[in-house]
C-alpha positions in Angstrom: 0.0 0.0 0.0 1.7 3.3 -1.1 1.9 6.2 1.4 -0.9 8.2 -0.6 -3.3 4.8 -0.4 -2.3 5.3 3.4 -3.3 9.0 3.8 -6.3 8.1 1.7 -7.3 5.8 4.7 -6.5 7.9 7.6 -8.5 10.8 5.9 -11.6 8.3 6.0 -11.1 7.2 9.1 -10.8 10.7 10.5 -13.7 11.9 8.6 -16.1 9.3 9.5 -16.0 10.5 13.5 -18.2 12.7 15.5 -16.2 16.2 16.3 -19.1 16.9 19.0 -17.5 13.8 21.2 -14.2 14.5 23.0 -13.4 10.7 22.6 -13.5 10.8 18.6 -11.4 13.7 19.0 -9.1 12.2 20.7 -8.9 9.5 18.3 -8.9 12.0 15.4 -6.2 13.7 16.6 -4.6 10.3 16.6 -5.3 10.1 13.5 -4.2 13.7 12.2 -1.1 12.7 13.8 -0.2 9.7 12.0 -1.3 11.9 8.9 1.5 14.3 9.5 3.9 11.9 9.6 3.2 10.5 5.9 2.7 14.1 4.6 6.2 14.6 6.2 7.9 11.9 4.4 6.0 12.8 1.6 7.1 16.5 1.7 10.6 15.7 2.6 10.7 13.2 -0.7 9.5 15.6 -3.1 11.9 18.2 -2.2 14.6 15.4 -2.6 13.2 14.8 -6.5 12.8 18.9 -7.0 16.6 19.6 -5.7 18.1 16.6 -7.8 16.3 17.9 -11.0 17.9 21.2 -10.1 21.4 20.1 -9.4 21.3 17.8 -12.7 19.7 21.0 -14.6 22.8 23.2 -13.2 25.3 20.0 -14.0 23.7 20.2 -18.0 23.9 24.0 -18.4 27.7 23.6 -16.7 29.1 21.1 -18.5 27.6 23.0 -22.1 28.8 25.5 -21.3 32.3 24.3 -20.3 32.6 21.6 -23.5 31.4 23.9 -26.4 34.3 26.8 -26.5 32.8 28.0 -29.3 30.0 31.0 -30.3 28.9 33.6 -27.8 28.3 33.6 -24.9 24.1 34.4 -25.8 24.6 30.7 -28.2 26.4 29.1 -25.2 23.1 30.3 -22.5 20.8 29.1 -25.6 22.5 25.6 -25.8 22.8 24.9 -22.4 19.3 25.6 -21.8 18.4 23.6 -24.8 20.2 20.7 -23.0 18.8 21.7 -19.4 15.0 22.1 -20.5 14.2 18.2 -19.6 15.5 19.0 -16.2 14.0 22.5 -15.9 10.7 20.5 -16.1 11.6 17.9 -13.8 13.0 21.3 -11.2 9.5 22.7 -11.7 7.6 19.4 -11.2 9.2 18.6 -8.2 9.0 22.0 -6.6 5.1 22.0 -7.6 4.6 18.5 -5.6 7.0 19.6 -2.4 4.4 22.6 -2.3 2.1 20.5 -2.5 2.3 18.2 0.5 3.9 21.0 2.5 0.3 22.9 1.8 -1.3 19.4 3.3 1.2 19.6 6.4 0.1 22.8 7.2 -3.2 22.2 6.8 -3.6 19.3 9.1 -1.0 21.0 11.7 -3.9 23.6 11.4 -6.8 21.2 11.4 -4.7 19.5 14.6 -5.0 22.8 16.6 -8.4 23.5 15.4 -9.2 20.2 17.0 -7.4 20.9 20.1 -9.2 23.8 21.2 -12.7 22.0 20.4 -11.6 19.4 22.4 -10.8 21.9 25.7 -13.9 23.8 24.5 -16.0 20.5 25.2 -14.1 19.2 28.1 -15.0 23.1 29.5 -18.6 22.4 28.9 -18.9 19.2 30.4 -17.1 21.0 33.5 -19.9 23.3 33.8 -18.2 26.2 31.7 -19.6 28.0 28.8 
């Protein structure tokens, strides 16, 4: 089962409990938690693919740039980047899908402390508070 088949779950499992019953929150929470640790691992693997397609993009342009003596130095840019495009998309992929799961961590960091305070807003009410 891959990690987004996993996320999938926990999502399903989160969403099918009661927010108005401070033991489902507890167990949501549980469940938020277990969340953020896939969308870490996620997060962090993405950046890994979006910084290897930049350093191999940089490599390309370098090694044009150093191996063709010829032309100026506007040809030499326009090569390079001819030979970097593939990894220009790759950079720009892999950027797009780091933001991506680092917008879901948020989220559920937010969601997480949403949670929280209905929790102590609930146990407050159950204490006789408002």
């Amino acid at each position: 089962m891959s990690n987004v088949d996993k996320l999938s779950a926990l999502y399903k499992q989160a969403n099918s409990l009661n927010d108005e019953l401070p033991a489902d929150i507890v167990k949501k929470l549980s469940l938020y938690g277990k969340i953020l640790e896939l969308l870490g691992g996620l997060w962090s693997a993405s950046t890994k693919e979006w910084k290897l397609s930049e350093s191999k993009r940089r490599s390309t342009i370098a090694t044009v740039y150093s191996l063709d003596p010829k032309g100026t130095g506007k040809d030499k840019e326009m090569k390079a980047e001819m030979a970097a495009s593939e990894w220009r998309i790759a950079e720009a992929e892999g950027e797009a899908e780091s933001l991506r799961w680092k917008n879901a961590f948020i989220s559920t960091q937010e969601m997480i402390m949403i949670l929280k305070k209905k929790y102590d807003h609930l146990q407050s009410v159950f204490k006789g508070g408002i």
